[in-house]
C-alpha positions as semicolon CSV with decimal commas, in nm:
position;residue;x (nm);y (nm);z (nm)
1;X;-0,362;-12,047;-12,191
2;X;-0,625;-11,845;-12,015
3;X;-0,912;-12,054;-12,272
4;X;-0,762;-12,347;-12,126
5;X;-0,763;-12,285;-11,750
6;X;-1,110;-12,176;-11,803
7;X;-1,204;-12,491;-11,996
8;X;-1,073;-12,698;-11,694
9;X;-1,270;-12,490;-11,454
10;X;-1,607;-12,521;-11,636
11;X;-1,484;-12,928;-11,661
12;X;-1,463;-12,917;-11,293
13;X;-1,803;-12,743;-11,258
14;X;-2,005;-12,986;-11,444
15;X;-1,839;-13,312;-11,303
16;X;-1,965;-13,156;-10,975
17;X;-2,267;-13,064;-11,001
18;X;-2,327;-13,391;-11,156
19;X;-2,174;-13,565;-10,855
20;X;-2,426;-13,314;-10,657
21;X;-2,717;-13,429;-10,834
22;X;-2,641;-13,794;-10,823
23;X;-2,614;-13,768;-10,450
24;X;-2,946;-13,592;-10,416
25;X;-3,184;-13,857;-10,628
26;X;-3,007;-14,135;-10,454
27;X;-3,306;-14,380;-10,344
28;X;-3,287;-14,390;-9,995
29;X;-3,285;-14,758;-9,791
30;X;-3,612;-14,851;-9,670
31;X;-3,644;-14,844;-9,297
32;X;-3,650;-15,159;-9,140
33;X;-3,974;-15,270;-8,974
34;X;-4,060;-15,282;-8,638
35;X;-4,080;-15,625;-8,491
36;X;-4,423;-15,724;-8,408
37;X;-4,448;-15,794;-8,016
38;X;-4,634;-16,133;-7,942
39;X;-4,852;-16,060;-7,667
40;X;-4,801;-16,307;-7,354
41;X;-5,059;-16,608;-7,329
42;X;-5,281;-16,574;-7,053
43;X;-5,335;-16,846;-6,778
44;X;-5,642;-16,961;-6,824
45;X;-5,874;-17,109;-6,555
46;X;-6,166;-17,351;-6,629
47;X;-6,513;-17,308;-6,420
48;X;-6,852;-17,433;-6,444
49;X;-7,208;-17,320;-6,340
50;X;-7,141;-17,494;-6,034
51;X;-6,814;-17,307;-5,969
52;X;-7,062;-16,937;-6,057
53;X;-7,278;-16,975;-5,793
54;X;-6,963;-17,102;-5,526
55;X;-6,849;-16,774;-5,603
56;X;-7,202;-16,575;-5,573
57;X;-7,219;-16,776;-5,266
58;X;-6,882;-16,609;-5,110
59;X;-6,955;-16,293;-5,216
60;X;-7,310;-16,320;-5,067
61;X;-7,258;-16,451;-4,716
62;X;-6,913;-16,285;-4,647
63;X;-6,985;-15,942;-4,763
64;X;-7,315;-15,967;-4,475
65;X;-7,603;-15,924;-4,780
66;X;-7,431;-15,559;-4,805
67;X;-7,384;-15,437;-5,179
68;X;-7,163;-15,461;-5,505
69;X;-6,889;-15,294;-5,356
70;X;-6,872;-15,569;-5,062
71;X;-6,995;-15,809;-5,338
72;X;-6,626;-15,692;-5,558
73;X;-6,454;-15,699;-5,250
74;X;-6,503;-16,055;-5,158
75;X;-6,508;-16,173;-5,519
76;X;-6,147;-16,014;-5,584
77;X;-6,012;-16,226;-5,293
78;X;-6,147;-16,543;-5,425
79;X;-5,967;-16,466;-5,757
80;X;-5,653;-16,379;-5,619
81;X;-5,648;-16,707;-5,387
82;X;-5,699;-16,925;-5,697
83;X;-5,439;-16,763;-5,933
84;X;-5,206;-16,702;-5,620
85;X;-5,129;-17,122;-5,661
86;X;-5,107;-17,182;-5,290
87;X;-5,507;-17,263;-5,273
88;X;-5,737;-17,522;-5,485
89;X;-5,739;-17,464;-5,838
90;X;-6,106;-17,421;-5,863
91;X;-6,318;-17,170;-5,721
92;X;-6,563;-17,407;-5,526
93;X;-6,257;-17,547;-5,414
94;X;-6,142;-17,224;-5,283
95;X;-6,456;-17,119;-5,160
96;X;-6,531;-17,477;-4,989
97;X;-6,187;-17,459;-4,843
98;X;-6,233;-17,576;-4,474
99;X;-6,201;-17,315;-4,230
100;X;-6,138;-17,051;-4,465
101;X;-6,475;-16,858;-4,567
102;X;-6,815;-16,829;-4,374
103;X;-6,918;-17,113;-4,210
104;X;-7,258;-17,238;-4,401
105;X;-7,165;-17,073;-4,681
106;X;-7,196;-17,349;-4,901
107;X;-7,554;-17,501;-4,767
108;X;-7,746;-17,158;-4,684
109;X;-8,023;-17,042;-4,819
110;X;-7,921;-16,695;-5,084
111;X;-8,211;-16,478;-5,059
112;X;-8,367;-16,439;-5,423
113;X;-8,393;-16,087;-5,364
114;X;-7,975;-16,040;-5,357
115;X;-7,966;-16,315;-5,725
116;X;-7,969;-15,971;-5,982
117;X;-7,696;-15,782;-5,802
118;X;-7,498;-16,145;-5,687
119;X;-7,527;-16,236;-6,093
120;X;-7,412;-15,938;-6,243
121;X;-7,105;-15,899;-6,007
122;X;-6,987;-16,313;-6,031
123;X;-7,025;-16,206;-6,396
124;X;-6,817;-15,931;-6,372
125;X;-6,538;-16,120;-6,173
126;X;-6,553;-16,412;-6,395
127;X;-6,492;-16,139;-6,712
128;X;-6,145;-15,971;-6,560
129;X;-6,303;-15,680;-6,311
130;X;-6,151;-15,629;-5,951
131;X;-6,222;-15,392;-5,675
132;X;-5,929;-15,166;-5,703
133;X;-5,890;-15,098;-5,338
134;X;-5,816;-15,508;-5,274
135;X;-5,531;-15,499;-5,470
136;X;-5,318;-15,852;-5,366
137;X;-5,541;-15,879;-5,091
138;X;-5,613;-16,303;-4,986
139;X;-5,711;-16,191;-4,642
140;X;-6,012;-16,017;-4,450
141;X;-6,177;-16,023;-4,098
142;X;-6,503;-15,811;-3,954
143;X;-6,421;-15,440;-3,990
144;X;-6,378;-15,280;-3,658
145;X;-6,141;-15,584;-3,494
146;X;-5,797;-15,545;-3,392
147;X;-5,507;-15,867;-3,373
148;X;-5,182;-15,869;-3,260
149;X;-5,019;-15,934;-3,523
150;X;-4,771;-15,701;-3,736
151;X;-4,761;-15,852;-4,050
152;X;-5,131;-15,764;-4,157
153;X;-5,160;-15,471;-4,447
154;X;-5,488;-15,360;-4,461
155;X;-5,585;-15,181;-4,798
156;X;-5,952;-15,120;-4,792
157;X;-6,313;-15,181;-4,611
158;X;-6,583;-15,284;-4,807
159;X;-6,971;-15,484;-4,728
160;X;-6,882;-15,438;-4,332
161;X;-6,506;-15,641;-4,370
162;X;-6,164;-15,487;-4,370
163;X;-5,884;-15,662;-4,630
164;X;-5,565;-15,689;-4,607
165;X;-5,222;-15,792;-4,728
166;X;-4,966;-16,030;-4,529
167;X;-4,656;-15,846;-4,586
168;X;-4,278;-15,865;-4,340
169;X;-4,100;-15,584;-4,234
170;X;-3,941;-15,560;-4,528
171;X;-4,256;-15,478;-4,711
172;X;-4,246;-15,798;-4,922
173;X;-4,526;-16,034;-4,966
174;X;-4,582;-16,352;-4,715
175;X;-4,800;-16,562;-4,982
176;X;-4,763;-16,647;-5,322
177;X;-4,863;-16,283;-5,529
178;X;-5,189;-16,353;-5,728
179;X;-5,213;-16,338;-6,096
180;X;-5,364;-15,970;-6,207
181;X;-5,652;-15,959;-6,437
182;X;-5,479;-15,904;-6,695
183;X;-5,331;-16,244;-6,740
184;X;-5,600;-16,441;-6,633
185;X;-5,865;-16,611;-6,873
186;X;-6,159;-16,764;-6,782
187;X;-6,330;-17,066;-6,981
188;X;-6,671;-17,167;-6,924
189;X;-6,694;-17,552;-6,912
190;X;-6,980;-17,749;-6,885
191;X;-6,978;-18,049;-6,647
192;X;-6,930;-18,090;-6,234
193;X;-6,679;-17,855;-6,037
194;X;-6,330;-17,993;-5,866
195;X;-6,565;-17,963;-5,557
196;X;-6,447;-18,153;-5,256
197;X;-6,647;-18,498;-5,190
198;X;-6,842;-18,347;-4,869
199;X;-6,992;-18,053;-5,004
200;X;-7,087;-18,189;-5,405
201;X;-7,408;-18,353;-5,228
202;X;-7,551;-18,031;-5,091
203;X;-7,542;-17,818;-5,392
204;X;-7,761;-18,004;-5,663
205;X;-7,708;-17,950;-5,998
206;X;-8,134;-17,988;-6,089
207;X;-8,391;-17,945;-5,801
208;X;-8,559;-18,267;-5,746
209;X;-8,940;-18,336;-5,826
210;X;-9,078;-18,469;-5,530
211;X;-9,306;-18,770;-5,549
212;X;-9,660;-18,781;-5,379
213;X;-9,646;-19,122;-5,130
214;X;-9,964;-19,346;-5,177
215;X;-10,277;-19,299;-4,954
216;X;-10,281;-19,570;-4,753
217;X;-10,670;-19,512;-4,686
218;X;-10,671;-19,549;-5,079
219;X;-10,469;-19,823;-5,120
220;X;-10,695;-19,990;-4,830
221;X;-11,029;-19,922;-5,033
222;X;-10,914;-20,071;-5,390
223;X;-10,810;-20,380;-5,188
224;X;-11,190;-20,425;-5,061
225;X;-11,366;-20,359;-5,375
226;X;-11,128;-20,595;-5,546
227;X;-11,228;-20,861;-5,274
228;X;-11,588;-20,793;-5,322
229;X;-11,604;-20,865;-5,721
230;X;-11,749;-21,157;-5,771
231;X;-11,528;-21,214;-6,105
232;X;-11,207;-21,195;-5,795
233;X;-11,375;-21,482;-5,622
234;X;-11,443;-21,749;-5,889
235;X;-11,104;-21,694;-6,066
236;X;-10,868;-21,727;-5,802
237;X;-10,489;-21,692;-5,941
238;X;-10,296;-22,055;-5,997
239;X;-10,002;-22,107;-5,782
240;X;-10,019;-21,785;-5,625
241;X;-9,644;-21,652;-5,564
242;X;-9,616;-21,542;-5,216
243;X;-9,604;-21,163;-5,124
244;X;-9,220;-21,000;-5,070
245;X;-9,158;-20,736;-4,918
246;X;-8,841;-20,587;-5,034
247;X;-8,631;-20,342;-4,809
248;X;-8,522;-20,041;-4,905
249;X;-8,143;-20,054;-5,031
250;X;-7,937;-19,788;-4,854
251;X;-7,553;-19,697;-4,948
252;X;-7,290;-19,785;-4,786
253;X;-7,130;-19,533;-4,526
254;X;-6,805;-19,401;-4,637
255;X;-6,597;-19,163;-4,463
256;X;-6,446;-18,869;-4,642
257;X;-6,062;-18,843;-4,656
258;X;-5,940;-18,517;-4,761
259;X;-5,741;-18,498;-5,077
260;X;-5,396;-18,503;-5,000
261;X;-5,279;-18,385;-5,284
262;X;-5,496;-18,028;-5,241
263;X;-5,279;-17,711;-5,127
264;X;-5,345;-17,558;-4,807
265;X;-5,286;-17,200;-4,756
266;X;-5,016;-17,125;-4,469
267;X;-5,142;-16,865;-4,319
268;X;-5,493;-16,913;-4,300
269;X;-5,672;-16,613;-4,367
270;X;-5,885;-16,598;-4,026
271;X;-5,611;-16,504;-3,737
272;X;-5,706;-16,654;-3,402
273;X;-5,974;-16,436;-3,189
274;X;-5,688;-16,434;-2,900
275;X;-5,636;-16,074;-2,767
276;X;-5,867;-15,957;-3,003
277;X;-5,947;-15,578;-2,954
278;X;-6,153;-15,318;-3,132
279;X;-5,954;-15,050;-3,352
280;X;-6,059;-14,782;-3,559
281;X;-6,185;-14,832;-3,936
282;X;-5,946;-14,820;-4,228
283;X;-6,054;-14,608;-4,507
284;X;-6,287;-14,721;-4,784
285;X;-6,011;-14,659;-5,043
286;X;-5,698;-14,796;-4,867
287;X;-5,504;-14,777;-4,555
């Protein structure tokens, strides 16, 4: 009896430790694989050489010849205004946009002294950087000036201007929020700029060779020793045609319509010089 009970208990013993050892070279399940995230397309924006020097142009004449940092400054607004989709969608035609940037700033003369530093920031803008300070900023005036108006955030002072937001009470944007650099790609196109009509004249894409006119002293002596060959006088021309004078042809006049199918920006960025009063300067890095 007692060989028996024993016999059962070894039994028992083995079947378990079996079971035991089963359980512990079990393969375990493979872990299932992440998902691969698919990163968000980016809105890409098409620009030409045309469209490069707009931009230089901007940066140049609204930051008052100052430095990168104004150069950034004034560059990051032009960006946000053209991903912001209330404003052309090209930079010459945000740049070009009447009453909206310098005035001249698309016929004056950029000094070539300014073209290194102007190159190498429009290069920099047209690659993703931003001035941090701007943040959403679509809006600046001459540092140092004061409006009446509540709804103006400024953020930062850079190249002599002070930027700011439009934001309501609530502290919520007034304008369409711009695109961050993140999601914006820029393509380099060749070919002409969605420049408007007025302004695609005064920006040529090659500088023209200019042409020396005749000297009419010149012309005046080859005529007389022409008449005095004797070879002139005894071959005179059959049927000679008689002499035209042909006017010059001039184009045209046409008068420019603006697009109507171009955005306009509501509110425009440069609030009315009524009441205008001097305040103090906002910080270089936000206010």
């Amino acid at each position: 009896m007692r060989a028996e009970i024993s016999f059962g208990k070894s039994l028992i013993g083995i079947l378990f430790v079996g079971l035991a050892a089963a359980g512990c070279t079990t393969t375990p399940k493979p872990a299932a694989t992440a998902a691969k995230t698919k990163q968000p397309a980016k809105v890409t924006f098409n620009y030409t050489n045309k469209d490069r020097d707009c931009l230089q142009r901007a940066m140049y004449f609204e930051s008052q010849h100052s430095d990168e940092d104004g150069y950034m400054a004034v560059g990051t607004v032009v960006m946000n205004r053209l991903t912001s989709g209330a404003y052309p969608p090209s930079i010459c035609g945000v740049v070009a946009q009447e009453k909206q940037f310098a005035p001249g700033v698309m016929t004056r003369e950029v000094k070539p002294q300014a073209e290194t530093e102007l190159a190498t920031a429009a290069d920099a803008i047209l690659k993703g950087a931003r001035h941090p300070a701007v943040k959403d900023a679509m809006f600046f005036h001459t540092d140092g000036l004061k409006f009446p108006y509540n709804n103006m955030h400024y953020v930062a002072v850079a190249g002599g201007n002070a930027f700011y937001e439009k934001r309501g009470a609530d502290g919520m944007l007034q304008t369409p929020p711009p695109l961050p650099a993140y999601e914006v790609a820029m393509n380099y196109v060749p070919g002409e700029s969605m420049l408007p009509p007025q302004f695609d004249a005064l920006i040529p894409s090659a500088v023209p060779v200019p042409l020396p006119a005749p000297d009419p002293m010149a012309t005046a002596s080859t005529m007389s020793a022409i008449n005095a060959t004797p070879t002139a006088r005894m071959a005179p021309i059959a049927n000679p045609l008689p002499m035209q004078i042909t006017a010059p042809v001039t184009a045209p006049e046409t008068s420019i319509e603006p697009d109507p199918g171009m955005p306009i920006a509501i509110p425009i960025p440069r609030p009315a010089y009524d009441s205008v009063m001097l305040r103090g300067s906002v910080a270089a890095n936000g206010g």
